[in-house]
N, C-alpha and C positions, 0 to 999 in steps of 0.2 A: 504494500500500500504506500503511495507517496502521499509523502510528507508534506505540508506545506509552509512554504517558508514566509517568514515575515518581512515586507517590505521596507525599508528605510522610509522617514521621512524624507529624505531627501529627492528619490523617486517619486513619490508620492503630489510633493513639488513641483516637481518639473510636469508632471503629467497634468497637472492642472492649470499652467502657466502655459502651456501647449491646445488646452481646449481654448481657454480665456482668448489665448491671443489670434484663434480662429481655426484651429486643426480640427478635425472630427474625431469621435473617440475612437475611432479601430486606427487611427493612425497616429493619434497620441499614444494608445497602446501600446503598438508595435515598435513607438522609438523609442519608449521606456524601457520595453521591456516586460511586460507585463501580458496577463491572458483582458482580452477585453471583458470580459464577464466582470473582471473585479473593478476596471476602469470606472465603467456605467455604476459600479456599487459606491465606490470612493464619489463619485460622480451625486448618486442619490443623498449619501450620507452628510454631504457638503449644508445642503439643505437651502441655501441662499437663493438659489439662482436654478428656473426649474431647468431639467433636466433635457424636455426634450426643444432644444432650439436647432435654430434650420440654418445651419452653415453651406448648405448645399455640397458643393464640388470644391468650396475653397481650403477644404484640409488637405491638401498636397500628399506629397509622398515622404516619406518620413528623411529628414535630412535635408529638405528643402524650405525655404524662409518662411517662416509663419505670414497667412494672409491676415492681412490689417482687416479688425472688426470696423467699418465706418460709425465715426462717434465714439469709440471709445478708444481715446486716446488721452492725453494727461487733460484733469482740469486748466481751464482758462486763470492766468495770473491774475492774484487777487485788484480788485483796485482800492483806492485808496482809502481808508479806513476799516478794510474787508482782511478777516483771519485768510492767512495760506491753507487750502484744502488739503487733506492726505494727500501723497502721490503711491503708486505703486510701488517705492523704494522704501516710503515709510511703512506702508503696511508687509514688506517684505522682510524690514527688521522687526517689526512685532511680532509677526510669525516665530521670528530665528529667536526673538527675545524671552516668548514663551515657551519653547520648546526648550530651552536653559534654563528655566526658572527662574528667571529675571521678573522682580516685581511691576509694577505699573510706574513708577516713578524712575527708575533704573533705566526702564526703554524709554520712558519721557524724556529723559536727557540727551540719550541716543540721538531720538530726530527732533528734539529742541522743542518740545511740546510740553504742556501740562500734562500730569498726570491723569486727571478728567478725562483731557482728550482722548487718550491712550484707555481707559474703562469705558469709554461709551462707543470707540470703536469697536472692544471686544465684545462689548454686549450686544451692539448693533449687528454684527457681521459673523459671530459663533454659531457656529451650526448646531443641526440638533443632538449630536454627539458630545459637543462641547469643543471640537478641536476648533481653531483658526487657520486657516489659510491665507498667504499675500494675495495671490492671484485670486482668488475666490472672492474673496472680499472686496479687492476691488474691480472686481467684475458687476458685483452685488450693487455696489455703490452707485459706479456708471449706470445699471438698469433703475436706479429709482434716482435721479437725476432725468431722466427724458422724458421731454414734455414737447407735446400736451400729454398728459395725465387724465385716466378718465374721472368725472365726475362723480360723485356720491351718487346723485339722481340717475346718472346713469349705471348704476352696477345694483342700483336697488329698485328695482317695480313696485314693489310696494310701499316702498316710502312714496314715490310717488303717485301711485294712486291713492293714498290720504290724503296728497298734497291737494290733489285734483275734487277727489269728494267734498272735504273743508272750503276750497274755495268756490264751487258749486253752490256750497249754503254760506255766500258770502262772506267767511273768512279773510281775514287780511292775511298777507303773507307773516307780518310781525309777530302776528296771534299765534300764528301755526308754527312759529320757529320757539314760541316760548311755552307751548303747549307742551311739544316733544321734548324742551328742554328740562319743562317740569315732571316730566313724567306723570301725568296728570293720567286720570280713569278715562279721560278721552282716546289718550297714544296707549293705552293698556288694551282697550276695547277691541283695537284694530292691530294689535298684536306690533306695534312697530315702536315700543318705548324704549328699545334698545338703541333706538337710531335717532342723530339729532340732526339739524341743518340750520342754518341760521336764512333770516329775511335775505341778505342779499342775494344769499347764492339762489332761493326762490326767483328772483327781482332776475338778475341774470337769465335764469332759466327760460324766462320768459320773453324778454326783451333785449337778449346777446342774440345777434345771426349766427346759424351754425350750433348752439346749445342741442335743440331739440329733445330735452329730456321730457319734457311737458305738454300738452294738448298744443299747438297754433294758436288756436281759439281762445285760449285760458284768460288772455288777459281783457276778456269782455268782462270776464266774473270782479273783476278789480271796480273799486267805486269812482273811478272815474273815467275805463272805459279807455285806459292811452294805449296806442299801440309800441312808442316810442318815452323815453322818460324825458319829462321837463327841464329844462336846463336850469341850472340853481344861479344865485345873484343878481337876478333881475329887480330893477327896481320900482316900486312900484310910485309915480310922480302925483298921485292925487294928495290935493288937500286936506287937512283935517280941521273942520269948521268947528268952533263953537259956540254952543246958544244958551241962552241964558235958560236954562229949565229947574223946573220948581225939584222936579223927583231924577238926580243926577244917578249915575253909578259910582260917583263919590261919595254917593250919600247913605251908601249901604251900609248898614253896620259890621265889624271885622269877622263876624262871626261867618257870613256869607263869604268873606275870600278862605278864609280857611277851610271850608266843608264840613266843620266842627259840628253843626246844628244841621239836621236833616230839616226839609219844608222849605228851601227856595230853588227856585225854579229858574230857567234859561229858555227862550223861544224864539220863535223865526217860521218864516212861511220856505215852503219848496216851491217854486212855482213852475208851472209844465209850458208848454210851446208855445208862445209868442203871449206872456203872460195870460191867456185864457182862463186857464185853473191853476187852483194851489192846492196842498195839505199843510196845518201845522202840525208843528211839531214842537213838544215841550218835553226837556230832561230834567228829573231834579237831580242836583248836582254832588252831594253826598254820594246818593247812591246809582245814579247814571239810570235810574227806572224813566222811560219815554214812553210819553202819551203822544196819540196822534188826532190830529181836529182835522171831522171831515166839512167840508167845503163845500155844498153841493152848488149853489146858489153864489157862490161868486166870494173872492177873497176881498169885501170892503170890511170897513170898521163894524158895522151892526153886526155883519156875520160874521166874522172872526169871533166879537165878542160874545154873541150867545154859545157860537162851538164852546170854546173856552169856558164859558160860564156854567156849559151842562155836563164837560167832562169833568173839569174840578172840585164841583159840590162834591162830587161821591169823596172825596178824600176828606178824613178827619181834619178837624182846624190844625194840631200843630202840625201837618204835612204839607199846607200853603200859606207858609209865614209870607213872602216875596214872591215877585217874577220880575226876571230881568230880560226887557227885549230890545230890539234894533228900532233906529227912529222911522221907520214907517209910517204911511196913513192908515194901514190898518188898525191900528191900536187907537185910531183917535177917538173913540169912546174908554179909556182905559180908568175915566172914574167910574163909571158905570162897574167895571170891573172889580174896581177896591172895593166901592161898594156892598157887592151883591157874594165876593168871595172873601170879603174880610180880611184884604192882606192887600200889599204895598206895591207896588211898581217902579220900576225904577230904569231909566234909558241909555243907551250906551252912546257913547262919541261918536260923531256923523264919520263913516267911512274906518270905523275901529271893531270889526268881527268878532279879534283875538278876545275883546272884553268880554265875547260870550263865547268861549272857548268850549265850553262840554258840547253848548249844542252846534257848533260847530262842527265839531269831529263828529257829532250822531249824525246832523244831515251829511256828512261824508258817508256814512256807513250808510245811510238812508237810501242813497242814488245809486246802491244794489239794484232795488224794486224799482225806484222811482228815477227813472234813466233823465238826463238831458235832453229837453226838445221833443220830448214824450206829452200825451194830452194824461192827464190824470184826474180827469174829469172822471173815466171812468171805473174807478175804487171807488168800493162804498163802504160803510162803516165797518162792515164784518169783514171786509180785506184787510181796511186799516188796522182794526183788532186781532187780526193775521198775525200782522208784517212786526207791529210792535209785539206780541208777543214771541214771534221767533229770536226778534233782540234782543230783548227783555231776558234770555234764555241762554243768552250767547256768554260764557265766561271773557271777563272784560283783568287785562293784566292790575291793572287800578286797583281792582277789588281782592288783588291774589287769588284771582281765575273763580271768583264766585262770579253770580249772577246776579245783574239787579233785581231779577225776580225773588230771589231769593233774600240780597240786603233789605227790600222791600219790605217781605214779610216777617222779617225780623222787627220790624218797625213796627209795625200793625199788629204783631201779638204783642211787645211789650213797648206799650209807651212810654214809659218809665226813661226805655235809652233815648228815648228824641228830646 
């Protein structure tokens, strides 16, 4: 029975510096010295760098010049302020450094590196056996260095059809990057809380050419419908008027900037295609819960102000201490309003949104349903009662992923916290 002998490292070496540098394994083999059987084994056992790659015809005949791998040749010289990368000489004295028993700091001084450096290459680049190889490793190295690189979205279908279901029921992409991040009972459901992604790389997805990890289509489901992103630092050159009004936004008490006290409110009209029709829309700002006023009869002052006045009765007194709107003529019955709801008013700066910032951001989530240049005449109250209860329902980051329907009801069983 033969025996079988044991290979040097040194062999062991060269025969992998021989595939690395573009030979085939029966002719690496054969100049080592070696049965290929064990090649393709050292080869497996490496574990870095999978096994079967397509050198075609360029592994020559044994003793003839290694074919140059394209692309893998030394890194590019650092530029200026940029660490010097390993080159193949250093990782060939850490090989020789380890196989001496040379510590981490020992071979650090060798090629004039941190110690660090030298432990996160071995960790990086140790196969599953534990050995280290020069040539392996930085064979290793060079394969994950080229780019492009495929994308998360693209090597996971299922993270992407979350992406795609969520924003179908109007999810932003922000929401769905902190959902999964939270590992929330949502990314549990759909079995994908192992995997996270952040907004942009969504944002990309959608609007980089060439992405395609995502529907074409998808970014209709977005609130505002762009095919392309806006370009940021524009300025905007309107005026900001002031008028002498009785019920300012400076007049609010601090409780309403802080959110502290639940029961004031934020409003604004949406209005549909060539000002025709509107819906409103009121958030209270504590807890982000939106009511919606139907409109049937036309957005002036009288009707604004009964919607308003028949949806808000049903709320207890301490849940419409305030309301703060935009200077419109629709509100110009707005004592009719104090009146008849028991609570205060208050008006924001001519051409200043940001002041009513909650409901702001809701009519952005709004113009999911309620598109641009759309007639919305035709929604009637049990749409309306739809639409805000599907939002109402949506976990908002604000609330740490609760829901206003549910901060809501926290408020209505105990008064006590309002």
């Amino acid at each position: 029975m033969e025996v079988s002998r044991r290979v040097s490292d040194e062999v062991r070496e060269a025969f992998f510096e021989l595939v690395c540098s573009g030979w085939s394994f029966v002719a690496s083999a054969d100049a080592v010295g070696v049965s290929r059987t064990a090649g393709r084994r050292w080869w497996r056992r490496s574990g870095l760098v999978s096994p079967v790659i397509q050198f075609g015809r360029r592994g020559g005949l044994p003793g003839s010049a290694p074919a140059p791998v394209p692309g893998a040749g030394e890194p590019a010289a650092p530029g200026p302020g940029r660490r010097r990368p390993l080159t193949s000489e250093d990782r060939a004295v850490i090989a020789a450094g380890l196989q001496t028993g040379c510590c981490f700091a020992q071979i650090g001084r060798l090629i004039g590196r941190h110690r660090s450096v030298v432990k996160c290459e071995v960790d990086r680049n140790r196969g599953p056996d534990g050995s280290y190889w020069g040539a392996v490793a930085h064979r290793a190295a060079h394969e994950r260095r080229r780019r492009p690189k495929p994308t998360k979205l693209s090597r996971n279908r299922d993270l992407c059809a979350f992406i795609e279901d969520r924003m179908d029921e109007g999810w932003s992409p922000k929401l769905i990057a902190l959902v999964l991040r939270e590992d929330s009972t949502y990314a549990r459901e759909d079995q994908v809380s192992h995997e996270t992604v952040s907004h942009e790389t969504i944002y990309r997805a959608l609007y980089v050419q060439g992405r395609g990890e995502l529907r074409k289509d998808l970014y209709r489901q977005l609130s505002l419908k762009r095919r392309q992103r806006k370009p940021r630092g524009h300025r905007d050159g309107r005026g900001r008027s002031l008028y002498a009004e009785a019920f300012t936004i400076r007049d609010r008490p601090p409780e309403v900037a802080d959110r502290a006290v639940p029961g004031h409110w934020e409003g604004d009209l949406i209005v549909g295609a060539g000002c025709g029709s509107a819906v409103g829309t009121m958030v209270e700002r504590s807890t982000r819960f939106t009511i919606l006023l139907h409109l049937p009869d036309g957005h002036d002052a009288s009707s604004v102000a009964q919607a308003m006045i028949r949806q808000m009765s049903t709320l207890p007194e301490h849940l419409r201490r305030s309301i703060t709107w935009d200077r419109g003529s629709e509100l110009a019955d707005y004592d009719r309003i104090q009146v008849e709801l028991g609570t205060t008013l208050y008006f924001c700066d001519p051409h200043s949104p940001w002041q009513r910032g909650t409901n702001e951001n809701t009519n952005r989530l709004l113009r999911f349903w309620f598109e641009k240049g759309t007639d919305l005449s035709g929604n009637t109250q049990a749409d309306l009662n739809r639409i805000a209860a599907t939002l109402n329902r949506r976990p908002r980051p604000t609330l740490n992923l609760q829901t206003p329907a549910q901060r809501l009801a926290q408020l209505l069983t105990n008064p006590a916290a309002a």
